[in-house]
C-alpha positions in Angstrom: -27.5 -46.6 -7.5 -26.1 -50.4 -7.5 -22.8 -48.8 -7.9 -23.2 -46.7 -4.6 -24.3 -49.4 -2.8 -21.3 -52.0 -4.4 -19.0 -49.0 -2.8 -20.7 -48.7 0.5 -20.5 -52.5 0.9 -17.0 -52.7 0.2 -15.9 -50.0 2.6 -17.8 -51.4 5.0 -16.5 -55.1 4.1 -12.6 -52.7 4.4 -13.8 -51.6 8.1 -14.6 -55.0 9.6 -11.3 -56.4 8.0 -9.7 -53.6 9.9 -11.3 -54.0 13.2 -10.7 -58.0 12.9 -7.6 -57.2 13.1 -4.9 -55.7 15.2 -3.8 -52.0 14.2 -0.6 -52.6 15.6 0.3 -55.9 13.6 -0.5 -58.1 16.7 -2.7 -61.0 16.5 -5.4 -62.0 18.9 -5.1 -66.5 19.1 -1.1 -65.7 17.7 -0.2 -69.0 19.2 -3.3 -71.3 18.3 -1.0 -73.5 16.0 2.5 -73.6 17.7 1.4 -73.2 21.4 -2.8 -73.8 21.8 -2.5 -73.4 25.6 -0.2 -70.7 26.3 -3.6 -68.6 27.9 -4.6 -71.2 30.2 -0.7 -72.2 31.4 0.1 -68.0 32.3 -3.9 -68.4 33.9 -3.4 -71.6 35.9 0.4 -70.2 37.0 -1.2 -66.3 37.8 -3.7 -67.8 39.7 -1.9 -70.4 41.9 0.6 -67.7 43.1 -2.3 -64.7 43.3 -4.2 -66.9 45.8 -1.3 -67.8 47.9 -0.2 -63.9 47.6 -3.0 -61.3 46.0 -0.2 -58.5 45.9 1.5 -60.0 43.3 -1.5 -58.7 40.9 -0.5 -55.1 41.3 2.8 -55.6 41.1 2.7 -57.3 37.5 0.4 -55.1 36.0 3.2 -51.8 37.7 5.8 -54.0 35.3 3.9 -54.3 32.2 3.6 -49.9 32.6 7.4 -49.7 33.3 8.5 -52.1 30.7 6.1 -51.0 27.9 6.8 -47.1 29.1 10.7 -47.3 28.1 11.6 -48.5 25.0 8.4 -50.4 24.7 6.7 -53.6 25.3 9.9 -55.2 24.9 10.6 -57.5 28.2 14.1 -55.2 28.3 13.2 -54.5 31.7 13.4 -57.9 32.9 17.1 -58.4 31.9 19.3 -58.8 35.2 23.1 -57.3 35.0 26.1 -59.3 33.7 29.8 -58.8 34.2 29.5 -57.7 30.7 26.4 -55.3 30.5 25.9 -54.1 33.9 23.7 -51.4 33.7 20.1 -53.0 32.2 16.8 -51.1 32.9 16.1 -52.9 36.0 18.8 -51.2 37.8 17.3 -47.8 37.5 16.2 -46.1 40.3 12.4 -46.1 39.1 13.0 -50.1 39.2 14.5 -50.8 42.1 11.0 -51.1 43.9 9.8 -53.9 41.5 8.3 -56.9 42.7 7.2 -60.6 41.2 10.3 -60.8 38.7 10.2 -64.1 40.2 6.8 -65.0 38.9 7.5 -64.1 35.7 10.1 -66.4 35.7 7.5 -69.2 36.6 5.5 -68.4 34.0 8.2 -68.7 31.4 9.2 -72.3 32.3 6.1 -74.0 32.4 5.5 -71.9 28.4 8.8 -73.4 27.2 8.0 -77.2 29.2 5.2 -76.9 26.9 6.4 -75.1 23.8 10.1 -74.6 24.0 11.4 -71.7 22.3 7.7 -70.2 21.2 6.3 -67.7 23.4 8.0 -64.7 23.9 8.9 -63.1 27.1 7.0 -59.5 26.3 3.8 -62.2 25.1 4.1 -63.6 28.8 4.2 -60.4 30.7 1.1 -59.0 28.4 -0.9 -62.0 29.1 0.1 -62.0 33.1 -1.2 -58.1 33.5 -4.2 -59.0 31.5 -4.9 -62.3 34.3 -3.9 -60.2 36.9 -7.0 -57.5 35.9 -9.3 -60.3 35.8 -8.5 -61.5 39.2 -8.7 -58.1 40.8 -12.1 -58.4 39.7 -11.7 -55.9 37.0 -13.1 -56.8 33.4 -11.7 -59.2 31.1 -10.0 -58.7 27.5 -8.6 -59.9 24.9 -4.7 -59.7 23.9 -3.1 -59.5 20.8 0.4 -61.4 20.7 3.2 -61.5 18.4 5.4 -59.5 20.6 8.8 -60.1 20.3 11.9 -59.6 23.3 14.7 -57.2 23.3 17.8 -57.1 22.4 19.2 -54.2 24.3 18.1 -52.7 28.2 20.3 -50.1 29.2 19.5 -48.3 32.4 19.7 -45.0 30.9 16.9 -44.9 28.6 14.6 -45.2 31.9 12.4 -42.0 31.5 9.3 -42.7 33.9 7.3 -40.1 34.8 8.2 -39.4 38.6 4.9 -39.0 41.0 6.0 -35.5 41.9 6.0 -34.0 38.5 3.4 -31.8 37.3 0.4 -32.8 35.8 1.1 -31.3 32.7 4.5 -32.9 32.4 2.7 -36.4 32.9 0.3 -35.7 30.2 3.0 -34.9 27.6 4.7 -37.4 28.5 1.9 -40.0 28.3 0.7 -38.2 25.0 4.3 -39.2 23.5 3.5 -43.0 24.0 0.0 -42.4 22.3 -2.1 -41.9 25.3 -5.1 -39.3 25.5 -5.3 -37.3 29.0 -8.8 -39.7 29.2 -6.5 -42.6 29.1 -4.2 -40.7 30.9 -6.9 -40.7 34.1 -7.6 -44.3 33.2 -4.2 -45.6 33.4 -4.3 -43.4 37.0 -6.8 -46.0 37.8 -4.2 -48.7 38.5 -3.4 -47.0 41.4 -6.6 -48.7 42.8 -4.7 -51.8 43.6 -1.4 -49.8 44.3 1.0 -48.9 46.9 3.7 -46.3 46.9 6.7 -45.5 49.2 6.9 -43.2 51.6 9.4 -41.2 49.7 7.4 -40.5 46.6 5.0 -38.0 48.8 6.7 -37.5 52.0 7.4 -33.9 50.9 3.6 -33.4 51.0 3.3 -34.3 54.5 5.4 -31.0 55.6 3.0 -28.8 54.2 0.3 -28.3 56.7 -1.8 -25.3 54.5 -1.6 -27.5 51.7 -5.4 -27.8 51.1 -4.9 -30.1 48.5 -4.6 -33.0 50.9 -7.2 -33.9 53.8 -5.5 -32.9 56.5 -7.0 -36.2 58.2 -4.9 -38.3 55.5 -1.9 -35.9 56.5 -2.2 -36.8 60.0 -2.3 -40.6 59.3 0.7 -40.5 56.6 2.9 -38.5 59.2 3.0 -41.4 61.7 3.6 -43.8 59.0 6.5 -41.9 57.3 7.7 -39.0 58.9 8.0 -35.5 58.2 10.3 -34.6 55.5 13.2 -33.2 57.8 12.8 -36.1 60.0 13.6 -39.9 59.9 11.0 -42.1 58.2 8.7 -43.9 60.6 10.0 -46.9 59.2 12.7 -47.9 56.3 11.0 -45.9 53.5 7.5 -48.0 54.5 4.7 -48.3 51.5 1.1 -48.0 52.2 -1.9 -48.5 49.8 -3.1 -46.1 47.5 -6.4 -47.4 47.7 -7.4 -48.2 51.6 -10.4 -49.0 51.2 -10.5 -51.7 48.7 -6.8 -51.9 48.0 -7.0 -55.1 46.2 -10.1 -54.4 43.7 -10.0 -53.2 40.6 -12.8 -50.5 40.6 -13.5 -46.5 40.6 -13.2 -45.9 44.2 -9.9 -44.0 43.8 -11.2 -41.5 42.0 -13.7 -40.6 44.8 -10.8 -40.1 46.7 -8.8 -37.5 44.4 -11.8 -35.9 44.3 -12.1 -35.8 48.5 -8.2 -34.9 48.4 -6.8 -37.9 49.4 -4.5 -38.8 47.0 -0.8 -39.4 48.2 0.6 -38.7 45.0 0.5 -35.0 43.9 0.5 -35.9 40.5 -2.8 -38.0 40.7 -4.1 -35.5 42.9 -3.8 -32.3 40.4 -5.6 -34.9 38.3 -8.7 -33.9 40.1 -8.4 -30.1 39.3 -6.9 -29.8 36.0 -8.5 -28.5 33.0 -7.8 -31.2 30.9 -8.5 -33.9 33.7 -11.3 -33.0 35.9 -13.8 -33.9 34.0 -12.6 -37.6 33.4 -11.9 -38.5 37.2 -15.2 -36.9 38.2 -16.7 -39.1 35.2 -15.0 -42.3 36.3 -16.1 -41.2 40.0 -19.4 -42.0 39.7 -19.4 -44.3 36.7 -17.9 -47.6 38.4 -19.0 -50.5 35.5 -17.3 -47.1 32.5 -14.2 -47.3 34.4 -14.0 -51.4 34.5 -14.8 -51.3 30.9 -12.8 -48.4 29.7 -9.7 -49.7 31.9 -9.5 -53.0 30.6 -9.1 -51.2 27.1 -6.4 -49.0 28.0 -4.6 -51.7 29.9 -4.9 -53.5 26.3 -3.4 -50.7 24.0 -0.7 -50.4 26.6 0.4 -53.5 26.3 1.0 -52.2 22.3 3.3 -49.8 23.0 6.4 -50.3 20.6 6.8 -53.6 20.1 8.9 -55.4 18.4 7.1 -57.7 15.8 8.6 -59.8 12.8 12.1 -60.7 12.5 12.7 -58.1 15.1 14.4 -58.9 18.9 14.3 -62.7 19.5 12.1 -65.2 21.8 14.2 -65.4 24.7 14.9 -69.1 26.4 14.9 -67.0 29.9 13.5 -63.6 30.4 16.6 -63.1 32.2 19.1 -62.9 29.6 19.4 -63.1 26.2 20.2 -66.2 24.3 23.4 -65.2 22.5 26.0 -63.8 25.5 
């Protein structure tokens, strides 16, 4: 009997050595020696530019998903072209609409005034979606660093899913990163503080017996963009995701997939599918579940094949890498 219990007290002495520490060789307080306050300088810098523009929030944590969503949580996407390599990920046509390069650029020099040469750029971008959660009121959490940078971004390995594909598509392709069709929704969820183009549903407005939108929505969306064989309203104009509270973090978009008025027809099939419905009508009516589950997807997304070790380098500027 002492035996059996000497086992059972090791494996569970095995499990909270696991769960102290990140599956993924990342390390929650990674910088506590050689850079203390690298939380509070990305903080202090997220929040000075959030409360002098609160869309910059949204648009960080869209560039942590198409960063990590490439060839992982690399910082390859925030490589600019060089006479020499002119075709980096940014330059893909899923890119082009990215916004608040600039403030990841902030963040980075006042990280290597303090601590030249330590934190990485994929570190900086993690820890700047994880502020910008936080102050879209959604709930805090902690993230494991030790990310290292790329040294490679070629335009051609950007393979996002597009918000016209089919549901099922989506899914596979967010199982191939790791991603449940629970997480799946949850990840959805970031469309609460979203905004998309005009151009990524416009072909939804043409199609008045499509009862898969709210034909009040329809009505609205045509006078902002168009009709599909017509010009666009304005030059391919955005509007939010989210109306309603298009700067909170919180489950109010799924009441609206569920009411049909979802602009993207990927989010909306979301609401119907097999695999999905459950989960959006879950996260629907379960508002503090969604602020909780979200935070913890937004954390395992920021895993998504990084580069730890020896591997990549800590770049000087996120811009380029330190060797031409």
């Amino acid at each position: 009997m002492r035996r059996r219990h000497a086992g059972v007290l090791l494996i569970l002495q095995l499990q909270i050595a696991v769960a102290a520490c990140c599956c993924w060789g990342l390390e929650v307080g990674y910088y506590g020696a050689t850079c203390p306050d690298a939380d509070a300088i990305v903080r202090q810098v997220m929040e000075r530019r959030f409360y002098n523009d609160n869309t910059v929030a949204p648009a960080i944590i869209r560039m942590l998903f198409h960063d990590c969503f490439v060839t992982g949580c690399d910082a390859s996407l925030l490589i600019v072209p060089t006479p020499t390599r002119p075709s980096p990920e940014r330059v893909a046509i899923p890119n082009q609409t990215l916004r608040a390069l600039n403030i990841v650029n902030a963040v980075k020099s006042a990280l290597e005034a303090a601590c030249p040469g330590v934190v990485s750029c994929a570190d900086a971008l993690a820890l700047m979606a994880r502020d910008s959660v936080a102050l879209l009121g959604g709930a805090a959490y902690d993230v494991a660093l030790g990310r290292r940078d790329a040294l490679h971004s070629n335009s051609w390995e950007v393979d996002l899913p597009a918000p016209f594909s089919s549901l099922d598509d989506t899914l596979r392709h967010f199982a191939a990163k790791g991603f449940t069709a629970d997480e799946t929704v949850l990840l959805f969820g970031a469309h609460t503080v979203g905004a998309a183009h005009c151009s990524s549903f416009r072909y939804r407005l043409a199609r008045p017996d499509d009862s898969t939108m709210d034909e009040s929505l329809r009505c609205d969306m045509v006078g902002v963009c168009g009709l599909a064989d017509q010009p666009a309203a304005a030059d391919d104009a955005m509007t939010f995701l989210d109306p309603v509270t298009p700067f909170a973090v919180d489950n109010a978009y799924y009441a609206q997939l569920m009411s049909n008025r979802s602009l993207l027809q990927v989010d909306q099939e979301a609401a119907t599918h097999a695999a999905t419905a459950g989960y959006v009508a879950y996260y629907a009516a379960n508002p503090d579940a969604f602020l909780q589950r979200f935070s913890e997807v937004m954390a395992k997304l920021g895993t998504v094949g990084v580069l730890e070790g020896d591997a990549g380098e800590v770049r000087t500027v996120c811009t380029k890498y330190n060797t031409s």
